[in-house]
C-alpha positions as CSV (number, residue, x, y, z in Angstrom):
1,X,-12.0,2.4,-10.7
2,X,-10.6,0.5,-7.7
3,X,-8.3,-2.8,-8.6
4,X,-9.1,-5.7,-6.0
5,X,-5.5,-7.4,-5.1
6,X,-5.8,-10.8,-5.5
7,X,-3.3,-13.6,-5.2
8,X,-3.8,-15.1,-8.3
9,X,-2.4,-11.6,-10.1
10,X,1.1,-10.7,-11.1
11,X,1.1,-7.1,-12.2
12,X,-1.1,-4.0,-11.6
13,X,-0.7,-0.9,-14.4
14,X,-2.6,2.2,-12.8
15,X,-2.1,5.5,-14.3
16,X,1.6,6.3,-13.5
17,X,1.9,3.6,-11.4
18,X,3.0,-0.6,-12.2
19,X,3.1,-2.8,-9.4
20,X,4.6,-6.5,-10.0
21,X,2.7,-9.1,-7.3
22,X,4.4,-12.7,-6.7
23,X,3.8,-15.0,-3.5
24,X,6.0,-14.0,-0.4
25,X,8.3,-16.5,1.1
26,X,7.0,-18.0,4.2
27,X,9.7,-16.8,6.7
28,X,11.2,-15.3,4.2
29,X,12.5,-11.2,4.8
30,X,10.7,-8.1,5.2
31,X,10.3,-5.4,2.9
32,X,12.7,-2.6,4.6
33,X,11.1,0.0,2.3
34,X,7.8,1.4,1.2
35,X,8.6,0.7,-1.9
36,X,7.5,-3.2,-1.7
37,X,4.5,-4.5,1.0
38,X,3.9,-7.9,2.7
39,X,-0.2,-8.4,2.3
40,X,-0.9,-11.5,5.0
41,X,-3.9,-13.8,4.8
42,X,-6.0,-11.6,6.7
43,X,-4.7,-8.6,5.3
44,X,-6.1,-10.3,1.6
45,X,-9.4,-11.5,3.0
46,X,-10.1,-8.1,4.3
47,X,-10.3,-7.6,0.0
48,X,-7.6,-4.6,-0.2
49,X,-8.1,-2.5,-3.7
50,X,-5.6,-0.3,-5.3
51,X,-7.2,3.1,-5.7
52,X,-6.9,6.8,-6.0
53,X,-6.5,8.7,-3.0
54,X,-10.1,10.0,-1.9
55,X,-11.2,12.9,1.0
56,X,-11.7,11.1,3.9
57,X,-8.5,8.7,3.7
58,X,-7.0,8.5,7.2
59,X,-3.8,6.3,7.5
60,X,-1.6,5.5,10.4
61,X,2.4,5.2,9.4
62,X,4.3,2.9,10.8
63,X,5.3,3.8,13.6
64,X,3.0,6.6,14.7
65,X,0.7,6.7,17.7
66,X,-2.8,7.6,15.7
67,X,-4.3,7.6,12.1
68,X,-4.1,11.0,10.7
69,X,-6.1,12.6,7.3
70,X,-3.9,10.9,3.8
71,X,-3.9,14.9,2.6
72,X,-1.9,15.4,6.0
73,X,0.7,12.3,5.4
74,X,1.2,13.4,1.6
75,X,1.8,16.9,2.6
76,X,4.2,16.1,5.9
77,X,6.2,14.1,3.0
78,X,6.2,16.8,1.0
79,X,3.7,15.8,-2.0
80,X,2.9,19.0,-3.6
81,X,-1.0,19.4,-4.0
82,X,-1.2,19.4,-7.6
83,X,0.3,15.9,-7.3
84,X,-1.4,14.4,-5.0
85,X,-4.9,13.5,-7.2
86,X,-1.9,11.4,-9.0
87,X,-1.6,9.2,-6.0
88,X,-2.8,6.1,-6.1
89,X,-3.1,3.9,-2.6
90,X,-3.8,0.0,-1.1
91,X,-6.8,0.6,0.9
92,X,-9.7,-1.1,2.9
93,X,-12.5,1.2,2.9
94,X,-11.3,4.8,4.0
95,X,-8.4,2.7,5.9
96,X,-5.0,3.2,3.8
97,X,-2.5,0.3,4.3
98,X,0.0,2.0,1.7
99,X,1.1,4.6,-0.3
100,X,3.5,2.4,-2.8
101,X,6.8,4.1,-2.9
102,X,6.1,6.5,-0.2
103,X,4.9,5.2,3.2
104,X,3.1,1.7,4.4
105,X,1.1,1.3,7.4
106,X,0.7,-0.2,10.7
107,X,-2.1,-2.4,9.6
108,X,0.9,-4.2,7.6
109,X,3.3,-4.6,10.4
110,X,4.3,-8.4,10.5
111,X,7.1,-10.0,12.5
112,X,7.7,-12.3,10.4
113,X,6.3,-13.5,6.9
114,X,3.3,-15.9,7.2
115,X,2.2,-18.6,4.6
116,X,0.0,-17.3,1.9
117,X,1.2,-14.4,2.0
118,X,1.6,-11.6,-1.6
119,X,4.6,-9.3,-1.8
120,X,4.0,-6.0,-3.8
121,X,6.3,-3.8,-5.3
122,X,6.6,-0.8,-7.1
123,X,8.3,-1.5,-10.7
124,X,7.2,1.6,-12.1
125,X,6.1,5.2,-10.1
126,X,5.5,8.9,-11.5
127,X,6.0,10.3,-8.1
């Protein structure tokens, strides 16, 4: 069942996977791993939901020229199949924004931290 990520919420416990939410500094740093996001205010109002990974996912890491299939990303990271139905992603529709703990998206990319915004971190992750 997907779990909306609101503002308003301070921890997410998924199957194998605990994720502690708390307002982001305005200004304040970036995350400089995958293991913590930045959500703006238009990246909230877009109503993001933690979920399992589905067919169809598509994702484009940071950094890379297109979107490519989620079954692609988790196997060029070396995700072995039978774990993959144990991952558990922040998306908008088919649209993944993150994979905690493994790999976030250009949809997230900020230059710096606006007001409103939620930092979300991995506390706890089977994979």
């Amino acid at each position: 069942t997907p779990v909306a990520v609101a503002p308003g919420r301070a921890r997410y416990v998924l199957p194998g996977l605990t994720l502690a939410a708390q307002p982001a500094q305005a200004g304040g740093s970036l995350p400089e791993s995958p293991s913590c996001v930045v959500l703006s205010p238009e990246v909230l109002a877009r109503g993001p939901v933690l979920r399992a990974a589905r067919p169809g996912d598509r994702i484009r890491p940071f950094g890379a020229p297109g979107a490519k299939p989620l079954r692609r990303c988790l196997s060029d990271r070396k995700i072995d199949p039978f774990l993959r139905p144990l991952c558990f992603v922040l998306a908008v529709g088919s649209e993944v924004l993150w994979i905690p703990g493994l790999v976030s998206a250009e949809g997230l990319r900020l230059a710096y931290v606006p007001e409103g915004s939620l930092r979300l971190c991995v506390v706890q992750s089977v994979l």
